[in-house]
Structure formats: C-alpha cells, structure tokens
PDB file of N, H, CA, C and O in Angstrom:
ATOM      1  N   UNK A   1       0.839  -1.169   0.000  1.00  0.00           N
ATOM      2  CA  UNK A   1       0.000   0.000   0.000  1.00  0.00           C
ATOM      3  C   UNK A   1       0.890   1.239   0.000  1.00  0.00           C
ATOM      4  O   UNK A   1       1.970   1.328   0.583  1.00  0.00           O
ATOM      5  N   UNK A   2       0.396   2.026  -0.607  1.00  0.00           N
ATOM      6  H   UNK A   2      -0.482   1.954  -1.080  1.00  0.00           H
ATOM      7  CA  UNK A   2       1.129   3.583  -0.929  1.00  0.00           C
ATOM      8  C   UNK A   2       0.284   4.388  -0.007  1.00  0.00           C
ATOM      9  O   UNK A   2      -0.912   4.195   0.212  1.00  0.00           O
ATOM     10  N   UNK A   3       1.074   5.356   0.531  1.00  0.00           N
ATOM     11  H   UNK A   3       2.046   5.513   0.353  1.00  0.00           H
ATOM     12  CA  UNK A   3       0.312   6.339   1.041  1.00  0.00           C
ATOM     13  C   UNK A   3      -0.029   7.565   0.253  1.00  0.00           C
ATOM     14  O   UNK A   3       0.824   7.956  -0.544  1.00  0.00           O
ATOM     15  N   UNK A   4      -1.214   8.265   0.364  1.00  0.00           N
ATOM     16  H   UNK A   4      -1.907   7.947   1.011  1.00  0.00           H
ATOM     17  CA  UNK A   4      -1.590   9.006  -1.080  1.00  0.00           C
ATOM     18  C   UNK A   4      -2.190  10.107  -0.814  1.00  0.00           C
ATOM     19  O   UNK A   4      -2.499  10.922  -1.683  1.00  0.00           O
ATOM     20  N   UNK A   5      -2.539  10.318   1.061  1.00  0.00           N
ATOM     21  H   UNK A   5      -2.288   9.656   1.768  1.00  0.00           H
ATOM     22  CA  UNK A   5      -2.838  11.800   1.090  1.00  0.00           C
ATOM     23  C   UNK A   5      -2.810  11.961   2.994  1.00  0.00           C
ATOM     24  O   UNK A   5      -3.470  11.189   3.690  1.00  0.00           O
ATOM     25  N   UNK A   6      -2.094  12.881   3.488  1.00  0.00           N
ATOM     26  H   UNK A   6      -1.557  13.507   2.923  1.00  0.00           H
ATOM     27  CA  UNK A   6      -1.836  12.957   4.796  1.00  0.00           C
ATOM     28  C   UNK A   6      -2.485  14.338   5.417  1.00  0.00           C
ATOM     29  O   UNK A   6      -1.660  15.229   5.215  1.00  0.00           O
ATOM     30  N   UNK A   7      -3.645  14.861   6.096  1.00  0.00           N
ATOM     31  H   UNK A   7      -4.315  14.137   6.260  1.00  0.00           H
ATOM     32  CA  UNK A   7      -4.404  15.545   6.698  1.00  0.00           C
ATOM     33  C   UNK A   7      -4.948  15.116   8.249  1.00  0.00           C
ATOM     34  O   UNK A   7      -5.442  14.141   8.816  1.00  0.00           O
ATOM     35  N   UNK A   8      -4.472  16.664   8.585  1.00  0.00           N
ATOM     36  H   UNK A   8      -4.070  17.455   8.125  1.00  0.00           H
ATOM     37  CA  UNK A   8      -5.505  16.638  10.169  1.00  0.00           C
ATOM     38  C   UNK A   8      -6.939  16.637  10.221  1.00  0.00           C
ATOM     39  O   UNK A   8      -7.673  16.400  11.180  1.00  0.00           O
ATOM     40  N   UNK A   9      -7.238  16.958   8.966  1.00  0.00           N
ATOM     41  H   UNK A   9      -6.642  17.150   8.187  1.00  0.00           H
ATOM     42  CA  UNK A   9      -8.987  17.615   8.691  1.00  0.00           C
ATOM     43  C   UNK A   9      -9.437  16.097   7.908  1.00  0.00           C
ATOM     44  O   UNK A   9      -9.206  15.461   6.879  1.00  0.00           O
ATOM     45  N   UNK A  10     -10.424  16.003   9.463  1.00  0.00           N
ATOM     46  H   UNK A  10     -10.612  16.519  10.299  1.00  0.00           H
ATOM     47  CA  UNK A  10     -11.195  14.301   9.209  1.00  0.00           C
ATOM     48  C   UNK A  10     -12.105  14.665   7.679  1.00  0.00           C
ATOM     49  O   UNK A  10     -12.341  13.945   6.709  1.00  0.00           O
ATOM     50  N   UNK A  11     -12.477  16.137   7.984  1.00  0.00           N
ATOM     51  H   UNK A  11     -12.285  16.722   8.772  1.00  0.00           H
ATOM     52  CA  UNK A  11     -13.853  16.226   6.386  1.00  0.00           C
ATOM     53  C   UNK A  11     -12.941  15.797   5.124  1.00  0.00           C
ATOM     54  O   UNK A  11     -13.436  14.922   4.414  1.00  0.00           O
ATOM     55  N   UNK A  12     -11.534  16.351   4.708  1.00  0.00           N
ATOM     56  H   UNK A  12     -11.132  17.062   5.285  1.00  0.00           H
ATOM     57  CA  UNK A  12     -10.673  16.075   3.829  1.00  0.00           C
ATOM     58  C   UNK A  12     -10.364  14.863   3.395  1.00  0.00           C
ATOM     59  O   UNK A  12     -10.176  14.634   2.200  1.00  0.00           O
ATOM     60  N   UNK A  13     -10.271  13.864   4.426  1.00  0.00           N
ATOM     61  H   UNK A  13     -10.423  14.049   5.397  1.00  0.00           H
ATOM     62  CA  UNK A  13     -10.032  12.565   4.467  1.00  0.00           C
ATOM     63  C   UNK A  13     -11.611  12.049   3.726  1.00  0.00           C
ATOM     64  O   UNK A  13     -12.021  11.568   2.670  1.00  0.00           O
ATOM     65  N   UNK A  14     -11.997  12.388   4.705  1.00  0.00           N
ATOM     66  H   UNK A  14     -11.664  12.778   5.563  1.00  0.00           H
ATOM     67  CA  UNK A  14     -13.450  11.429   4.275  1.00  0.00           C
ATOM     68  C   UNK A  14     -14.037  11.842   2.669  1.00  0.00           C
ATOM     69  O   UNK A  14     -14.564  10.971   1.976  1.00  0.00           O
ATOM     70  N   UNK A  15     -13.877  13.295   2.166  1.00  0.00           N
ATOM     71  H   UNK A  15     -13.449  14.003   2.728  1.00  0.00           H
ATOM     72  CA  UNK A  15     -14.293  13.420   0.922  1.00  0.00           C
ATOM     73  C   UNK A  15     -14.050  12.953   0.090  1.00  0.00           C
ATOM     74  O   UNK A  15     -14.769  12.680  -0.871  1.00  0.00           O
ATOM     75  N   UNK A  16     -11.823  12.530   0.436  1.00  0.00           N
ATOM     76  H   UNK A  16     -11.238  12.752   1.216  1.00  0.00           H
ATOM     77  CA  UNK A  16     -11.469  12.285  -0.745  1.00  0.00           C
ATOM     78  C   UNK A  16     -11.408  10.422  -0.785  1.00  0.00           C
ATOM     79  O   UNK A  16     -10.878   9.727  -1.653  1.00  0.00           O
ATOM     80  N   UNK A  17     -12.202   9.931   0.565  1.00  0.00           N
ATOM     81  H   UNK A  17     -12.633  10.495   1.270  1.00  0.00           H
ATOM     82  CA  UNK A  17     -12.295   8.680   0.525  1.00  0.00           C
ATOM     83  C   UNK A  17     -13.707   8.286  -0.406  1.00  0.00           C
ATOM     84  O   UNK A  17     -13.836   7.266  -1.083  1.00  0.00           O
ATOM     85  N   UNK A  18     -14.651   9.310  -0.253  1.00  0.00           N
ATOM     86  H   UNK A  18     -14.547  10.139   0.297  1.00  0.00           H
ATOM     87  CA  UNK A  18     -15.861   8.634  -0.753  1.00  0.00           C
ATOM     88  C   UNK A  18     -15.647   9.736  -2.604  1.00  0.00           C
ATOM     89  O   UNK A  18     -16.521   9.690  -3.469  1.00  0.00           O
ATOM     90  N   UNK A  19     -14.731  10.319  -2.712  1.00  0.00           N
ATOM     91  H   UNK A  19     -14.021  10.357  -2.009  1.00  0.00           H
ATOM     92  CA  UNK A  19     -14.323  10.278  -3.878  1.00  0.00           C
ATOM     93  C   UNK A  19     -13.985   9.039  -5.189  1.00  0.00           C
ATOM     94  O   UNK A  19     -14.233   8.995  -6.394  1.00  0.00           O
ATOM     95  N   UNK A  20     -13.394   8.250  -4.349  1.00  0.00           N
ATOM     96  H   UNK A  20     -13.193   8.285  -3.370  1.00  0.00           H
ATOM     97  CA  UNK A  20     -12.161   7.199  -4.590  1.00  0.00           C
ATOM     98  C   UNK A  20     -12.929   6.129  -4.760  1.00  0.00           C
ATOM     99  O   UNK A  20     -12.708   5.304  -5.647  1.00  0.00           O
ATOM    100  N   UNK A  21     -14.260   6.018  -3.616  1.00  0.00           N
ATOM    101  H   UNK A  21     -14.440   6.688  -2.896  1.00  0.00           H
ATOM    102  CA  UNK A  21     -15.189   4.554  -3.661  1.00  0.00           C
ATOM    103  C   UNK A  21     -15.361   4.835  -4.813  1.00  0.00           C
ATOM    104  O   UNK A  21     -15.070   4.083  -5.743  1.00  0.00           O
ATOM    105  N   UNK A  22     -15.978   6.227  -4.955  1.00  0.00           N
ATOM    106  H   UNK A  22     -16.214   6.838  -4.198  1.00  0.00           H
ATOM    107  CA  UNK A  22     -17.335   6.274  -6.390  1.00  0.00           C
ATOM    108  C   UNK A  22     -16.544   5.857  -7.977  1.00  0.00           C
ATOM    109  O   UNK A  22     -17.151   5.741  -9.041  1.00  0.00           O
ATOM    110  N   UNK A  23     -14.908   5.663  -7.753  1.00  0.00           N
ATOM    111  H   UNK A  23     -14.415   5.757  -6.888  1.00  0.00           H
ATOM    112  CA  UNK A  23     -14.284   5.396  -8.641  1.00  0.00           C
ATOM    113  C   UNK A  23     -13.876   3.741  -8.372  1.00  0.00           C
ATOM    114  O   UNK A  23     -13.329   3.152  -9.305  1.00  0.00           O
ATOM    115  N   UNK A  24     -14.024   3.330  -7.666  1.00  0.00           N
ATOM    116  H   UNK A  24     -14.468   3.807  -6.908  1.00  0.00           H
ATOM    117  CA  UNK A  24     -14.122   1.696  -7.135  1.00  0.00           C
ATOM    118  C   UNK A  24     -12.412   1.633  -6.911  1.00  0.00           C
ATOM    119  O   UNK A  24     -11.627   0.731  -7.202  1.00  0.00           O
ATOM    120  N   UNK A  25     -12.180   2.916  -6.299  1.00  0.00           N
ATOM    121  H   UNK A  25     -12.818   3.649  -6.063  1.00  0.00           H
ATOM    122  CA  UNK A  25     -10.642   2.662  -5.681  1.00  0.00           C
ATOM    123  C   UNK A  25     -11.017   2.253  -3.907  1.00  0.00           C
ATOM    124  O   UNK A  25     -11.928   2.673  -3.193  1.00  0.00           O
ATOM    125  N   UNK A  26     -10.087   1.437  -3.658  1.00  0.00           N
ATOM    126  H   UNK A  26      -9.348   1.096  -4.238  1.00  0.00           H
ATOM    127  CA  UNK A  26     -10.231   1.070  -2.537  1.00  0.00           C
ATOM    128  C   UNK A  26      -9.317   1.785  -2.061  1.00  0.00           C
ATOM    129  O   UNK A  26      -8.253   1.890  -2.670  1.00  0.00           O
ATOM    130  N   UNK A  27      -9.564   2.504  -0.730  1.00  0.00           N
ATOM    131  H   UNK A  27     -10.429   2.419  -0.236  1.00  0.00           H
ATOM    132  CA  UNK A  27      -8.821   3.091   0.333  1.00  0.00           C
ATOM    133  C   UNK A  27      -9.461   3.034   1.657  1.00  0.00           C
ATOM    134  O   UNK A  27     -10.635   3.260   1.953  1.00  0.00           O
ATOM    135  N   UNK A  28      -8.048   2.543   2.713  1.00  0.00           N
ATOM    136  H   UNK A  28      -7.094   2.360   2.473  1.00  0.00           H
ATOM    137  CA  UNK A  28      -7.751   2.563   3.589  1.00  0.00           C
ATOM    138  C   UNK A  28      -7.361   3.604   4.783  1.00  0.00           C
ATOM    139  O   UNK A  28      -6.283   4.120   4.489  1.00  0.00           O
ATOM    140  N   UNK A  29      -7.731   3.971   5.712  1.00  0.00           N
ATOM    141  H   UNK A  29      -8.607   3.551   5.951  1.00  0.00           H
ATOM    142  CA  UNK A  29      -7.397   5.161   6.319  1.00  0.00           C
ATOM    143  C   UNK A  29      -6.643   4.780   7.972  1.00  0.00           C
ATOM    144  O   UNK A  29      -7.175   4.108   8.855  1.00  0.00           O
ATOM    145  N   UNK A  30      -5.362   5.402   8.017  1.00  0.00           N
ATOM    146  H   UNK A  30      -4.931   5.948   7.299  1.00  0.00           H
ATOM    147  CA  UNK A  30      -4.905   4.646   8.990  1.00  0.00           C
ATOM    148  C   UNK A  30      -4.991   6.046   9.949  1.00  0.00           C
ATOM    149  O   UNK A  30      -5.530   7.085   9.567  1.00  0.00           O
ATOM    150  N   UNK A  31      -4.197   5.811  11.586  1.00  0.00           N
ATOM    151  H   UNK A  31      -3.759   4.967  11.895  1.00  0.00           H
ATOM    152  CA  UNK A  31      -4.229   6.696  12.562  1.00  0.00           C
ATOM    153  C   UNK A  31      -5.456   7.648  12.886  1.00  0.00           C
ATOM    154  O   UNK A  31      -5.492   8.852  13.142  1.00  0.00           O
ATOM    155  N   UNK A  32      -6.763   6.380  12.754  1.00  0.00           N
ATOM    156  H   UNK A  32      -6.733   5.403  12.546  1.00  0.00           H
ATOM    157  CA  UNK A  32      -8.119   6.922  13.079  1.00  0.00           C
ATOM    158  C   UNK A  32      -8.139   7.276  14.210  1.00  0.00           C
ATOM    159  O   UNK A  32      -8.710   8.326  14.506  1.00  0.00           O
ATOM    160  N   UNK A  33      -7.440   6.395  15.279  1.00  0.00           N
ATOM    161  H   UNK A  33      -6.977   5.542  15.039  1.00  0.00           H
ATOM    162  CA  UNK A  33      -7.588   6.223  16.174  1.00  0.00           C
ATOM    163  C   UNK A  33      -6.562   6.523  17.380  1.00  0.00           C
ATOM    164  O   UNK A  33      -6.398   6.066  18.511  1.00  0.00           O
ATOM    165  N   UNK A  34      -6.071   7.322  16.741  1.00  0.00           N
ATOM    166  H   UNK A  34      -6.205   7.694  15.822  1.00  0.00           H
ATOM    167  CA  UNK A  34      -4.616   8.520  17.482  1.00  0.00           C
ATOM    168  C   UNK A  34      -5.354   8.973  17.572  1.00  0.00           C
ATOM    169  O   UNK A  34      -5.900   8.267  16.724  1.00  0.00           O
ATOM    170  N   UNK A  35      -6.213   9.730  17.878  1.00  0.00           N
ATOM    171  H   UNK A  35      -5.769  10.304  18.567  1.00  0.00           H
ATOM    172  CA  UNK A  35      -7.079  10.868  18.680  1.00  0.00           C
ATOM    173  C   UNK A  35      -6.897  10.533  20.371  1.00  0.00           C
ATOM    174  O   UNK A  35      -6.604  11.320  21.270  1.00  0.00           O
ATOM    175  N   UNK A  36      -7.150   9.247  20.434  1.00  0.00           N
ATOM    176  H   UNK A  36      -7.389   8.607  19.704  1.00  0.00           H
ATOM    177  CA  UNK A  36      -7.330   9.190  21.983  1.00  0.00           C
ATOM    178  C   UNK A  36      -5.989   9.034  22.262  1.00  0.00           C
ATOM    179  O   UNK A  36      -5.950   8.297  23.247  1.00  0.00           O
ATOM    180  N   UNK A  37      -5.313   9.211  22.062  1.00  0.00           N
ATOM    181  H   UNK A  37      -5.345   9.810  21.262  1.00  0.00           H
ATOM    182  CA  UNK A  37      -3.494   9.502  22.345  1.00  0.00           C
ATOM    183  C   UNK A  37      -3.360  10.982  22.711  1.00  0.00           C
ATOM    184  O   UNK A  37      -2.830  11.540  23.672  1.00  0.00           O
ATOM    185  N   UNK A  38      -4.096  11.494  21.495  1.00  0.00           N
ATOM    186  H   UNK A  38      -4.526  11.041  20.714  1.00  0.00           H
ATOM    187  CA  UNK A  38      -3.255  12.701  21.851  1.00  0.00           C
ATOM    188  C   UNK A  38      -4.474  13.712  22.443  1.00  0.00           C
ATOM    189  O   UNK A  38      -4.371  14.932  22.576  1.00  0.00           O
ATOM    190  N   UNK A  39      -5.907  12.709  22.830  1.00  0.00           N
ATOM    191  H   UNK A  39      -5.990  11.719  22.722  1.00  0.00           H
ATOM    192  CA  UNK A  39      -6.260  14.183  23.281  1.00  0.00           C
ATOM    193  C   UNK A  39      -7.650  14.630  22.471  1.00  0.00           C
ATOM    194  O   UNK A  39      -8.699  14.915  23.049  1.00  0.00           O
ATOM    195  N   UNK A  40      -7.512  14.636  21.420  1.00  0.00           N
ATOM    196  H   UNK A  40      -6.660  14.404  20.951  1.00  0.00           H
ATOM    197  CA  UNK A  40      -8.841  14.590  20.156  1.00  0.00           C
ATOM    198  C   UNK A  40      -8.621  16.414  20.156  1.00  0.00           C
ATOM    199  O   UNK A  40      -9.564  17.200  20.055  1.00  0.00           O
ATOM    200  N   UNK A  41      -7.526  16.716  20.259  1.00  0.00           N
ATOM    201  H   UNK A  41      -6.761  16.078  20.341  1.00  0.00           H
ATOM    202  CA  UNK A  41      -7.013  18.131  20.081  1.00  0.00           C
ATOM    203  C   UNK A  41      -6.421  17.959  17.783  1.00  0.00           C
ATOM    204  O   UNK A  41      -6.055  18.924  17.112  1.00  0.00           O
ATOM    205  N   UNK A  42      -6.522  16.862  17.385  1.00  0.00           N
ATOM    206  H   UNK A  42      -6.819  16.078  17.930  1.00  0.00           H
ATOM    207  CA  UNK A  42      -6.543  17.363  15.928  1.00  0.00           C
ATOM    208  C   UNK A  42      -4.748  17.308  15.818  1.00  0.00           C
ATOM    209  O   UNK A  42      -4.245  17.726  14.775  1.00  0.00           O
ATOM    210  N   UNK A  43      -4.108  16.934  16.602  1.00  0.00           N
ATOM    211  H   UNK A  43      -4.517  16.594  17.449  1.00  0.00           H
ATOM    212  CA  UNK A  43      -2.727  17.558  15.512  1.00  0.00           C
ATOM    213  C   UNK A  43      -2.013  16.739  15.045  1.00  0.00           C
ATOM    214  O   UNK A  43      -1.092  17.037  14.284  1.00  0.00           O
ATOM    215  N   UNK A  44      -2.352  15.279  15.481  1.00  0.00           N
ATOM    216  H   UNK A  44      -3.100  15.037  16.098  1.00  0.00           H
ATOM    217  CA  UNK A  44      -1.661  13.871  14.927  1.00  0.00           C
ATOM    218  C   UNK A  44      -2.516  14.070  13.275  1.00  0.00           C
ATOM    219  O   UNK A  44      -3.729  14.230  13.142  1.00  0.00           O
ATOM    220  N   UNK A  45      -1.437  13.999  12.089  1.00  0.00           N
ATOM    221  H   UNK A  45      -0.451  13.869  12.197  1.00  0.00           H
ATOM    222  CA  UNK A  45      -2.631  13.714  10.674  1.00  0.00           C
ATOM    223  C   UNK A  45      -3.127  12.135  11.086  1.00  0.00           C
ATOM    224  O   UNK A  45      -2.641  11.379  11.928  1.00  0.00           O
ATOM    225  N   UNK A  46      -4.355  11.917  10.111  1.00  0.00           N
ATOM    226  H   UNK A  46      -4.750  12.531   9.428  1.00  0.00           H
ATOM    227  CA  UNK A  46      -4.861  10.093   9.275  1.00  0.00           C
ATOM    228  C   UNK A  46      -4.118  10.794   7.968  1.00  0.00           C
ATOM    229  O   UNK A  46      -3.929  11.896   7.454  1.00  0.00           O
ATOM    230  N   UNK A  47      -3.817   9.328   7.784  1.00  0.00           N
ATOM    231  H   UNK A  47      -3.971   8.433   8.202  1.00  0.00           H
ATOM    232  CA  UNK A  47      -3.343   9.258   6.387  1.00  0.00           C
ATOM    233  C   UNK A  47      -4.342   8.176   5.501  1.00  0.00           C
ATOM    234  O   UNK A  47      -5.126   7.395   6.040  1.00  0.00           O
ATOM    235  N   UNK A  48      -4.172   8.284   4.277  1.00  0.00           N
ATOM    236  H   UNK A  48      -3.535   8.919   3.839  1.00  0.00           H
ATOM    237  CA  UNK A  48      -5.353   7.608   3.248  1.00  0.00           C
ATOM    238  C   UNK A  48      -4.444   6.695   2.517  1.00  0.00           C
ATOM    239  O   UNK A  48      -3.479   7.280   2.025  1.00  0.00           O
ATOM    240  N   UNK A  49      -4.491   5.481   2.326  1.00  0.00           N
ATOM    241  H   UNK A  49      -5.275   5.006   2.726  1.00  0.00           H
ATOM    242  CA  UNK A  49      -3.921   4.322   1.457  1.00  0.00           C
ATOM    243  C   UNK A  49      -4.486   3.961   0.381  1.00  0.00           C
ATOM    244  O   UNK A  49      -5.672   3.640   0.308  1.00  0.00           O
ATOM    245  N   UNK A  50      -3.710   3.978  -0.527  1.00  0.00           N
ATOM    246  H   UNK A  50      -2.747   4.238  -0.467  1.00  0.00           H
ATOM    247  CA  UNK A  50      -4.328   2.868  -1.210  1.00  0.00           C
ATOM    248  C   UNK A  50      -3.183   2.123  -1.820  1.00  0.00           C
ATOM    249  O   UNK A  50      -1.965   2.241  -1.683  1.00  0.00           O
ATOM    250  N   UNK A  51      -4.198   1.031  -2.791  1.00  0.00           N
ATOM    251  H   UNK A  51      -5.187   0.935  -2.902  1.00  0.00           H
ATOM    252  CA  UNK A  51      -2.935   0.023  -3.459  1.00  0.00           C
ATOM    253  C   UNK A  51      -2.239   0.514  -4.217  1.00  0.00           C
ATOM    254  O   UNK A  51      -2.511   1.537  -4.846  1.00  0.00           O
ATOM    255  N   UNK A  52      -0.685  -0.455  -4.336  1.00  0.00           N
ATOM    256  H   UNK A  52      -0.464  -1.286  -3.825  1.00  0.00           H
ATOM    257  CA  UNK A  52      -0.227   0.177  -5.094  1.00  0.00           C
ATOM    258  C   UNK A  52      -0.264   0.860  -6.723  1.00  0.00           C
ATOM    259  O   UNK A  52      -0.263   1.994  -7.203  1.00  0.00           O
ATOM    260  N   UNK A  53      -0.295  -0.552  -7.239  1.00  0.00           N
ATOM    261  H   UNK A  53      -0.296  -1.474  -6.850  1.00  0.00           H
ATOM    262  CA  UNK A  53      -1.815  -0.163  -8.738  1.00  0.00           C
ATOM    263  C   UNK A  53      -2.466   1.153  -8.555  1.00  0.00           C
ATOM    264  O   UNK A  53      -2.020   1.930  -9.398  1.00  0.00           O
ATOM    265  N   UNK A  54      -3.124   1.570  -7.980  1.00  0.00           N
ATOM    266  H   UNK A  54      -3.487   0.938  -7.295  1.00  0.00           H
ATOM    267  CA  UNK A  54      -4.457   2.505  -8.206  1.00  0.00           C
ATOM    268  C   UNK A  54      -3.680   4.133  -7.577  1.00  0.00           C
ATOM    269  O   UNK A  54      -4.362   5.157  -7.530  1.00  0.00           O
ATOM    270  N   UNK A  55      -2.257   4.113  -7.158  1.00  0.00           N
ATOM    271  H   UNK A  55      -1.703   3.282  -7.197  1.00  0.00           H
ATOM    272  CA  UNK A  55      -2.112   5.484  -6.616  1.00  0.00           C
ATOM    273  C   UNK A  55      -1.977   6.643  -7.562  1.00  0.00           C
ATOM    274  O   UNK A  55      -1.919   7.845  -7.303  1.00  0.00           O
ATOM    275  N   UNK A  56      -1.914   5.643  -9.404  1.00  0.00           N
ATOM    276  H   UNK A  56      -1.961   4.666  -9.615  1.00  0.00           H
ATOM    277  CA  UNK A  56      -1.737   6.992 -10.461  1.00  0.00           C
ATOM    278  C   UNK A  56      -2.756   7.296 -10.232  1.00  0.00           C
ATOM    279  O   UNK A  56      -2.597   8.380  -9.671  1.00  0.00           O
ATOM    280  N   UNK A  57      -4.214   7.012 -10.284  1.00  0.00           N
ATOM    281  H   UNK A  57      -4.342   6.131 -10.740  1.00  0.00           H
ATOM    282  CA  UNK A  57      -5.884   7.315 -10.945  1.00  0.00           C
ATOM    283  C   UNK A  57      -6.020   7.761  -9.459  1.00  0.00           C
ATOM    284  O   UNK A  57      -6.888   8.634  -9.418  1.00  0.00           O
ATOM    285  N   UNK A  58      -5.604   7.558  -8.449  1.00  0.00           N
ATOM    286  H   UNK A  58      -4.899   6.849  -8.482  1.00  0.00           H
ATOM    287  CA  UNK A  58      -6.136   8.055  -7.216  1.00  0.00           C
ATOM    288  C   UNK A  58      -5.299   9.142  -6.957  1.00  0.00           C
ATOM    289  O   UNK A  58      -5.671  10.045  -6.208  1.00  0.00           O
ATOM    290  N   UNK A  59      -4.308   9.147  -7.450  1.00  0.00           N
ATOM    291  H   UNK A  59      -4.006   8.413  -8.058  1.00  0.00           H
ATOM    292  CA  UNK A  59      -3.730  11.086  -7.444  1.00  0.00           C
ATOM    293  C   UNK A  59      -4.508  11.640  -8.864  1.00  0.00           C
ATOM    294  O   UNK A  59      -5.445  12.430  -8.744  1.00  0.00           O
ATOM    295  N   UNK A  60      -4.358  11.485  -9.321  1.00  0.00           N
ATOM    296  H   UNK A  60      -3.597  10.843  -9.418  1.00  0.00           H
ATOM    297  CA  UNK A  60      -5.270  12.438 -10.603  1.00  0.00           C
ATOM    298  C   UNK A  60      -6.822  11.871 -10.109  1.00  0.00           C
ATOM    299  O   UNK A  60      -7.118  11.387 -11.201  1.00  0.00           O
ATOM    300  N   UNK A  61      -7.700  11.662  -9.481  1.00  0.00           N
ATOM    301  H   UNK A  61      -7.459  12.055  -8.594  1.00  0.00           H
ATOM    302  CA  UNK A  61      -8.953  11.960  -8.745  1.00  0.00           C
ATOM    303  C   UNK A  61      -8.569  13.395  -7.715  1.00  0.00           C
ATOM    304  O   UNK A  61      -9.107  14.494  -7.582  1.00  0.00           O
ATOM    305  N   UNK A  62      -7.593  12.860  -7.216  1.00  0.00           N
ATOM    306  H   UNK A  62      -7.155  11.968  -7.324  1.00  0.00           H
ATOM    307  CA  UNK A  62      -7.518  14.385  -6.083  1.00  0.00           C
ATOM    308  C   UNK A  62      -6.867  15.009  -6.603  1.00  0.00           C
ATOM    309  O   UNK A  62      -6.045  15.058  -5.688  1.00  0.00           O
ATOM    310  N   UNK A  63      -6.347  15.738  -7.506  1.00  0.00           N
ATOM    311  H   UNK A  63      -7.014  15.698  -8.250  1.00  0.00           H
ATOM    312  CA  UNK A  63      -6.073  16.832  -8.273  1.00  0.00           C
ATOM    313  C   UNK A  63      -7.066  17.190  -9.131  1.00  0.00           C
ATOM    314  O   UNK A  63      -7.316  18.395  -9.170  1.00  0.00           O
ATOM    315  N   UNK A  64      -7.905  16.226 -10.058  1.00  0.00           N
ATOM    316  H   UNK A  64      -7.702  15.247 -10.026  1.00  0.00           H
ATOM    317  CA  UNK A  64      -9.121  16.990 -10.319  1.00  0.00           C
ATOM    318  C   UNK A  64     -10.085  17.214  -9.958  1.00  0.00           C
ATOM    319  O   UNK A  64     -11.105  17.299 -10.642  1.00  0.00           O
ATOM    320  N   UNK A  65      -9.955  17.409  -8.419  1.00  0.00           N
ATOM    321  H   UNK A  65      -9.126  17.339  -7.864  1.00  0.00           H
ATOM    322  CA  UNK A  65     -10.807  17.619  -7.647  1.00  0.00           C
ATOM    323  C   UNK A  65     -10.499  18.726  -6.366  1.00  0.00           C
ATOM    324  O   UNK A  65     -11.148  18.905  -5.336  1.00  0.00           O
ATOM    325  N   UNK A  66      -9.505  19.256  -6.751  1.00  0.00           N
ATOM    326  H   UNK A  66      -8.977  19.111  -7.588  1.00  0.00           H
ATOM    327  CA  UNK A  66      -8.507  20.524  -5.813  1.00  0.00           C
ATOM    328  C   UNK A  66      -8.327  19.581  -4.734  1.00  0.00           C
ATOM    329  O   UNK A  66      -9.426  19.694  -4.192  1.00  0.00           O
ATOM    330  N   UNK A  67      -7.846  18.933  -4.215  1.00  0.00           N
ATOM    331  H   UNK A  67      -6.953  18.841  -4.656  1.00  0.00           H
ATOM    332  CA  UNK A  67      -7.278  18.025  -3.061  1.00  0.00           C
ATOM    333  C   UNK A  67      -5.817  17.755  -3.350  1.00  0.00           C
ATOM    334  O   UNK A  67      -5.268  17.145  -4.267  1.00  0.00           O
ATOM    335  N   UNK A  68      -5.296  18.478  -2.149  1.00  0.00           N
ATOM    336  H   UNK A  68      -5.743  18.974  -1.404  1.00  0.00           H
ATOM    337  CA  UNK A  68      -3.503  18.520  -2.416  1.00  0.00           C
ATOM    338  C   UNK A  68      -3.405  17.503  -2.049  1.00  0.00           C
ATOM    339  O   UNK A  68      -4.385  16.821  -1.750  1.00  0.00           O
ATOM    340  N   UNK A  69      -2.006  17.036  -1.950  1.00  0.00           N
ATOM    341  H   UNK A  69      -1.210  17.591  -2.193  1.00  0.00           H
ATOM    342  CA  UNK A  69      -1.284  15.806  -1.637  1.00  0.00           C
ATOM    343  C   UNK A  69      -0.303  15.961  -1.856  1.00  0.00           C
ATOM    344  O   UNK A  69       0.032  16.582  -2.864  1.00  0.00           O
ATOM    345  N   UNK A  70       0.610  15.425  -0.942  1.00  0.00           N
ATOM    346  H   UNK A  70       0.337  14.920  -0.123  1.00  0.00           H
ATOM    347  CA  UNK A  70       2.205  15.281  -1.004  1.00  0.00           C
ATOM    348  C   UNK A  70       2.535  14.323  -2.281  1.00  0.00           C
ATOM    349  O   UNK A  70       2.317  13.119  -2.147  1.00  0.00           O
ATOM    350  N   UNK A  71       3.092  14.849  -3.606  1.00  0.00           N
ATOM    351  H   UNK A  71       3.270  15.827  -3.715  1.00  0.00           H
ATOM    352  CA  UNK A  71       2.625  14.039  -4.641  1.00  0.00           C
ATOM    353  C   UNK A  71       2.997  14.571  -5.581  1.00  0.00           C
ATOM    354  O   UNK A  71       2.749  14.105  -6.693  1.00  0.00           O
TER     355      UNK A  71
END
C-alpha cells in the first residue's frame, strides 16, 4: 500500500475517501484512532492508502478535484 494523502482535517479525508469509492478505488485510512493519544485536540494527521496499482488514478482523482497531496 502507498500512502496518497496525509491531513488533520477528518472532512478532507473522508471526501477524498468517498471520492475514490465512487471510482471503485479502494482506500484505507490509517491513525483513526490517534485521537485518543493525543487528546482529540486534531494535531496527529490520518493518512489515506491505497494500493499500489491505483495510486496513479487516485492522485489524478484528487487533483481533479482541488485536493492537495504530497505528490
């Protein structure tokens, strides 16, 4: 798995996850659950996975869709 987009902002994550379904990319979202580590103060990012295969079409989904990414 590649990592393909790293944000503190859960709405960011989640848009560009149900972006990705509607394209039948599968993604994974890890460090859901660092919140209760640090507090649910927001400053640990989730990061978004996907396979390796699908990280060209799943970076050009979030670029044509204004969603940055380290990328």
């Amino acid at each position: 798995m590649k990592e393909l987009l790293r944000s503190n902002d859960p709405t960011v994550i989640a848009y560009a996850t149900a972006l990705l379904e509607g394209e039948e990319i599968d993604a994974f979202q890890m460090d859901v659950h660092m919140s209760v580590l640090e507090g649910s103060i927001g400053i640990l990012p989730r990061r978004l996975m996907v396979r390796d295969e699908d990280l060209f079409r799943a970076q050009a989904i979030l670029r044509d869709n204004d969603i940055s990414f380290d990328g």
